[in-house]
C-alpha positions as CSV (number, residue, x, y, z in Angstrom):
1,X,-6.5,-17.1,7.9
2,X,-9.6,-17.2,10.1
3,X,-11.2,-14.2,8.9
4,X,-11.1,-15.6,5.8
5,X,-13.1,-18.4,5.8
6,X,-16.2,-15.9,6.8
7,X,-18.5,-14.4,4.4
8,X,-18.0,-11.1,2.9
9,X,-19.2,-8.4,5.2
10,X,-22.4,-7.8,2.8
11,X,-23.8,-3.6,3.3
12,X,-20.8,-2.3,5.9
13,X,-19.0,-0.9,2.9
14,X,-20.5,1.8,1.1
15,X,-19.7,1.8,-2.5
16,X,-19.9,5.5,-2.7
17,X,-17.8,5.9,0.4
18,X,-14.9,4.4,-1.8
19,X,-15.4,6.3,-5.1
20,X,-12.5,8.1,-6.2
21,X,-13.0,11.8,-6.7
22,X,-11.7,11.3,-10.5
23,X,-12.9,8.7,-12.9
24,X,-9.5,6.1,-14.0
25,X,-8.1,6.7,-17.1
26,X,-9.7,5.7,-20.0
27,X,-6.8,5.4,-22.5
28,X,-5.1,1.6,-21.4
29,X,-2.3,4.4,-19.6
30,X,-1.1,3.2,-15.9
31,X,-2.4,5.4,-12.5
32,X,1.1,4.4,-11.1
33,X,4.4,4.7,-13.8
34,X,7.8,3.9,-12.3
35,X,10.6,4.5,-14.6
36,X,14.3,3.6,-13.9
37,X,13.5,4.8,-10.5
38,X,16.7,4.3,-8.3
39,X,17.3,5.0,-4.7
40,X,20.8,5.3,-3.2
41,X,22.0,6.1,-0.1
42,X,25.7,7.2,-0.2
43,X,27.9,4.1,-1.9
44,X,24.4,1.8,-1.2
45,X,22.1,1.4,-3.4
46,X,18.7,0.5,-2.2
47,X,16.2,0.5,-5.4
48,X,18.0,0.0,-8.5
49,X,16.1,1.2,-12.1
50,X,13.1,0.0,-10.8
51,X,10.5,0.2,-14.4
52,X,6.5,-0.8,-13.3
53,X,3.2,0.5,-14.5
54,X,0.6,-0.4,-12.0
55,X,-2.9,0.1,-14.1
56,X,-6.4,1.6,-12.7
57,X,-8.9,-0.9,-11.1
58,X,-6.1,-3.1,-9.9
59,X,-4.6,-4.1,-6.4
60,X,-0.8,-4.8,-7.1
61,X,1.1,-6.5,-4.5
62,X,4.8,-5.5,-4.0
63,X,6.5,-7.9,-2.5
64,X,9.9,-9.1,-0.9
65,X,12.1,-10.1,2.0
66,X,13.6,-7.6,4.3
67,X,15.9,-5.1,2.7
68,X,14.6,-5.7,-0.3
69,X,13.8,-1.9,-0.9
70,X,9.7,-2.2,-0.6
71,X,9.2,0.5,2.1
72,X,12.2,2.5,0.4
73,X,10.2,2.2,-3.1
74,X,6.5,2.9,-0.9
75,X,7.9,6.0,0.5
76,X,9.6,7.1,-3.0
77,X,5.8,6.8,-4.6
78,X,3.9,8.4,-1.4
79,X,6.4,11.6,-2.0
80,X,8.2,11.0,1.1
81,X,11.3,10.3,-0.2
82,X,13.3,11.4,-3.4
83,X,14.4,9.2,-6.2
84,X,18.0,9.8,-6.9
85,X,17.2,9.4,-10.5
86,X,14.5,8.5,-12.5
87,X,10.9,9.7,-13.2
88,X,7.0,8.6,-10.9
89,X,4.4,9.6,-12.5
90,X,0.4,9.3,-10.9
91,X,-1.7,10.2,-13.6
92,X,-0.6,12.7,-15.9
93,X,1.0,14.3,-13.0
94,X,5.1,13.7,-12.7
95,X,5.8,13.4,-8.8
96,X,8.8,15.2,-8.8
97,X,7.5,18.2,-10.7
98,X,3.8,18.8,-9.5
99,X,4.3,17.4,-6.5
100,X,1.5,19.1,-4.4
101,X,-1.0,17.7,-7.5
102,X,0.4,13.7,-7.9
103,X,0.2,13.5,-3.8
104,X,-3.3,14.7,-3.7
105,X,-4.3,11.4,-6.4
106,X,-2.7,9.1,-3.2
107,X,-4.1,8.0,0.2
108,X,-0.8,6.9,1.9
109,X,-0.9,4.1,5.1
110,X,2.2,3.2,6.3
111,X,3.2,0.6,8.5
112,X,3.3,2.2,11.5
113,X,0.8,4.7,12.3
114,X,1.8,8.1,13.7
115,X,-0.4,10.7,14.2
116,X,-0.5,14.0,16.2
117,X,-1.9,13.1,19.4
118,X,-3.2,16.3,21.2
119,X,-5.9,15.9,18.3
120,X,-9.1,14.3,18.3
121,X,-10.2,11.4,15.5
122,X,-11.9,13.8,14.3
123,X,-9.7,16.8,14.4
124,X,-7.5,14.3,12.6
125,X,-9.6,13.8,9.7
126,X,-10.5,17.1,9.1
127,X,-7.1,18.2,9.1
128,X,-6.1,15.1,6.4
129,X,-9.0,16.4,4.3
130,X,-8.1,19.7,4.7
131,X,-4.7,19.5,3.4
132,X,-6.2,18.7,-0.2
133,X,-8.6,21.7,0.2
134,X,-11.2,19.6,1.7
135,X,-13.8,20.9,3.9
136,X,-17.6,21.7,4.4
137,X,-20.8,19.5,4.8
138,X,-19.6,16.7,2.6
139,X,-16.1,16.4,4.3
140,X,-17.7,16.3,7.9
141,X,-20.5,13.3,6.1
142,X,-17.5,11.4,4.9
143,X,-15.9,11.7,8.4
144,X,-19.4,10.3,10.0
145,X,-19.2,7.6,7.4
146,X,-15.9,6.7,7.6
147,X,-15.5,6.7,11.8
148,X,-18.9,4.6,11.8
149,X,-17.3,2.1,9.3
150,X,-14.5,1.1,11.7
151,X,-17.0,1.5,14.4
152,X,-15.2,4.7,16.0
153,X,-17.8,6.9,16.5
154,X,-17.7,7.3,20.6
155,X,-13.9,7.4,19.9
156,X,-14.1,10.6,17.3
157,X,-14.0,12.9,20.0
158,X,-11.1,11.5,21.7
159,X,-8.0,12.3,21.9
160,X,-5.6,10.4,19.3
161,X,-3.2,9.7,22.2
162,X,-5.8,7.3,24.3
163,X,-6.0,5.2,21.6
164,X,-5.3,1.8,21.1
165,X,-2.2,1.2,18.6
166,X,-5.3,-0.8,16.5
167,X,-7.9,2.2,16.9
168,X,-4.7,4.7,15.5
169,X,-4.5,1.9,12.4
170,X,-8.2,2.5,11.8
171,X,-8.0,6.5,12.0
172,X,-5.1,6.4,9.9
173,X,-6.8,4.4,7.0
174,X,-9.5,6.7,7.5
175,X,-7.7,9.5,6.7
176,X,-5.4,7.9,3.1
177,X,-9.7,8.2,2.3
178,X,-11.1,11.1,3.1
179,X,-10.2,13.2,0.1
180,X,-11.0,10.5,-2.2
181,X,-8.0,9.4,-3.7
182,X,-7.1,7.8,-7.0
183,X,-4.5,6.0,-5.7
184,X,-4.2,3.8,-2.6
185,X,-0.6,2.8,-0.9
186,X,-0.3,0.8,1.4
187,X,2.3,-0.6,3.5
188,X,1.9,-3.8,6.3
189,X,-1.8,-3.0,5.9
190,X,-3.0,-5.2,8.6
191,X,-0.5,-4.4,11.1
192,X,-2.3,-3.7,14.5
193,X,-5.8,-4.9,13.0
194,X,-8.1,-7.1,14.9
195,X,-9.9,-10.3,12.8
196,X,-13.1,-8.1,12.0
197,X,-11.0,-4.9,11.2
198,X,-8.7,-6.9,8.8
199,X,-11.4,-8.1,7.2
200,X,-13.6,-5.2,6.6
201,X,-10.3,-3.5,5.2
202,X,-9.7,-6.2,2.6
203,X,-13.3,-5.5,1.3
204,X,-12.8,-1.7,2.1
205,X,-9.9,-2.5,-0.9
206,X,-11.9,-5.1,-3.2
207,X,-14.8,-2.0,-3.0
208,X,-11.9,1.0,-4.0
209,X,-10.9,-0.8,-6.7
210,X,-14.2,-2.2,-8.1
211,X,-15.2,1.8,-8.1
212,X,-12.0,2.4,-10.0
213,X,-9.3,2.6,-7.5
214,X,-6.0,1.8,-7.9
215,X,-4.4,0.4,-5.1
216,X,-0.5,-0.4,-4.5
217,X,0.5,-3.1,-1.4
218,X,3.4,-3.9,0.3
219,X,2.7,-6.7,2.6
220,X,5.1,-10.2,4.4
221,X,1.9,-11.0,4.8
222,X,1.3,-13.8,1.3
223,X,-1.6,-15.5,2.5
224,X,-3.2,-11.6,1.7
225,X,-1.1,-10.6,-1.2
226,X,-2.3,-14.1,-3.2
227,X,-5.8,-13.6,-2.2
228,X,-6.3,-10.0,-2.4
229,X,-3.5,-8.7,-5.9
230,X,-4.1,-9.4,-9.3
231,X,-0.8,-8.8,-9.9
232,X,2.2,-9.1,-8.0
233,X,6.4,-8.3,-8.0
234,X,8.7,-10.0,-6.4
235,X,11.8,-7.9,-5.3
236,X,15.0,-8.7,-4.1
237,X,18.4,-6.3,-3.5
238,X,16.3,-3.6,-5.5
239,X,15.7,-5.9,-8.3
240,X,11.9,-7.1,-9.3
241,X,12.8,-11.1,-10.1
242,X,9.6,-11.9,-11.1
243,X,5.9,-9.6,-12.0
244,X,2.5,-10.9,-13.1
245,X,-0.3,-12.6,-12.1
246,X,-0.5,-15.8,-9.6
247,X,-0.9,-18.1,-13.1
248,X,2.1,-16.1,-14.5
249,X,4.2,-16.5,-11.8
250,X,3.6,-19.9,-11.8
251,X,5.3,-20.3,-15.7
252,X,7.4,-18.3,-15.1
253,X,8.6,-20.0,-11.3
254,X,8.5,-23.6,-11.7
255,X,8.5,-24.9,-8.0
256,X,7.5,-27.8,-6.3
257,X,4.0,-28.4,-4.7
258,X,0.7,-26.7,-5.5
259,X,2.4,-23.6,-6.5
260,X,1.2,-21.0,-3.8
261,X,2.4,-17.8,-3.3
262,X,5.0,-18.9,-0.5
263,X,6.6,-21.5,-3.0
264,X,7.2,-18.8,-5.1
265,X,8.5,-16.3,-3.5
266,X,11.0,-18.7,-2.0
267,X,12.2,-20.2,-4.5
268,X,12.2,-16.2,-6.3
269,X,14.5,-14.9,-3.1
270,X,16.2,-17.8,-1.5
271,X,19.0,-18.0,-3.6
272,X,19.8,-14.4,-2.9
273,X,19.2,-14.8,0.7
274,X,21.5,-17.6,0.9
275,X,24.2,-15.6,-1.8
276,X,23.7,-12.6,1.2
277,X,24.3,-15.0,3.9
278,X,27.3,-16.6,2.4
279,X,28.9,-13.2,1.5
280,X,28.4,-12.2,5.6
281,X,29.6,-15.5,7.2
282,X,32.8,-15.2,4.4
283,X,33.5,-11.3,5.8
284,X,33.0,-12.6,9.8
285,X,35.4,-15.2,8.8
286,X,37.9,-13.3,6.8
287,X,38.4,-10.5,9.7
């Protein structure tokens, strides 16, 4: 990717802009704990005993092909969704029975940004903050900070419905940060981003996570996922087929070529994509 190939953007992000309000553990224990986490939906099920421990300091990359269960397993970990069974813990804090105190440890982006557009940037981000209790000089510093960072400050007045679909992106990262989270989800992060903006977020997450940030992806994008995780899943059908690092996955996925991320994951899913395909054509056929 273009952006790539440019030097880090050296001084636009503020180290203590991206400290989380709480230091990471200190114990070797995960930020993120998934165990047997499913996810059905009536006779389908979507996530199936899903077990991962995601660790402070890290960027883990979730990935897989569509309907693989990513954004049903994102939403499951941002609270927005229920498990059917099993247990998500952030922290010490069990999702399911502190709720209000594991969400407040996570800055949630989704994939497509939707945002209440009779209020201002601003508005917006005071509101996010406010949610967690957040408000007073410090709160309206961060909001400075962060608006300036994605170079939205003649915007913050604004109402959110003139904005661009990019400009909604930017307010909406802004505000998974401005109550200082533990925990970073993302999902399709650079959706809507241009070149610059894309960049300066891949820093914004090298810089949460070198503070002590945690930060959990979802991404089809793999040129990101191998240069930004320092670990990675592989999901398909609710299943993780493979989990570790890029070296790893490469002893673990023997595949032909240099052994990039896109080998991989092919190689990982395309034998279920083609079992999937197979299983369609043979019900069009048999009806």
């Amino acid at each position: 990717m273009i952006e790539d190939l440019a030097p880090p953007l050296d001084g636009v992000v503020d180290s203590t802009l991206m400290a989380p309000r709480r230091s990471p553990p200190t114990s070797g224990e995960p930020l993120l704990h998934l165990d047997g986490v499913v996810k059905r939906y009536g006779s389908f099920t979507a996530v199936k005993g899903l077990d991962l421990a995601v660790y402070p300091g890290e960027i883990f990359g979730f990935l897989g092909p569509n309907g693989a269960g990513k954004t049903t397993t994102i939403r499951m970990v941002a609270g927005i969704l229920e498990p059917t069974s099993g247990r998500i813990r952030v922290g010490p804090d069990d999702l399911a029975a502190e709720p209000m105190k594991a969400r407040a440890r996570i800055g949630y982006i989704p994939d497509r940004p939707f945002l209440y557009e009779k209020l201002s940037g601003i508005e917006f981000l005071r509101f996010a903050a406010g949610l967690w209790g957040d408000e007073g000089p410090e709160v309206e510093e961060r909001i400075t900070r962060l608006l300036a960072l994605f170079s939205l400050e003649e915007w913050g007045d604004e109402l959110i419905g003139n904005y661009s679909h990019g400009m909604r992106q930017k307010i909406l990262i802004s505000s998974a940060l401005v109550h200082r989270p533990e925990l970073i989800v993302v999902d399709e992060p650079m959706v809507g981003l241009d070149p610059r903006s894309a960049r300066l977020l891949k820093d914004l997450l090298r810089a949460f996570v070198a503070g002590g940030g945690t930060v959990f992806l979802s991404t089809h994008t793999l040129e990101v996922a191998e240069a930004l995780c320092d670990r990675i899943a592989i999901l398909a059908r609710g299943e993780i087929l493979a989990l570790g690092t890029m070296a790893e996955l490469r002893e673990q996925v023997v595949v032909d070529g240099g052994g990039h991320l896109e080998d991989i994951f092919l190689k990982v899913t395309g034998g279920r994509e083609v079992e999937d395909l197979m299983a369609s054509l043979g019900n069009t056929l048999d009806r």
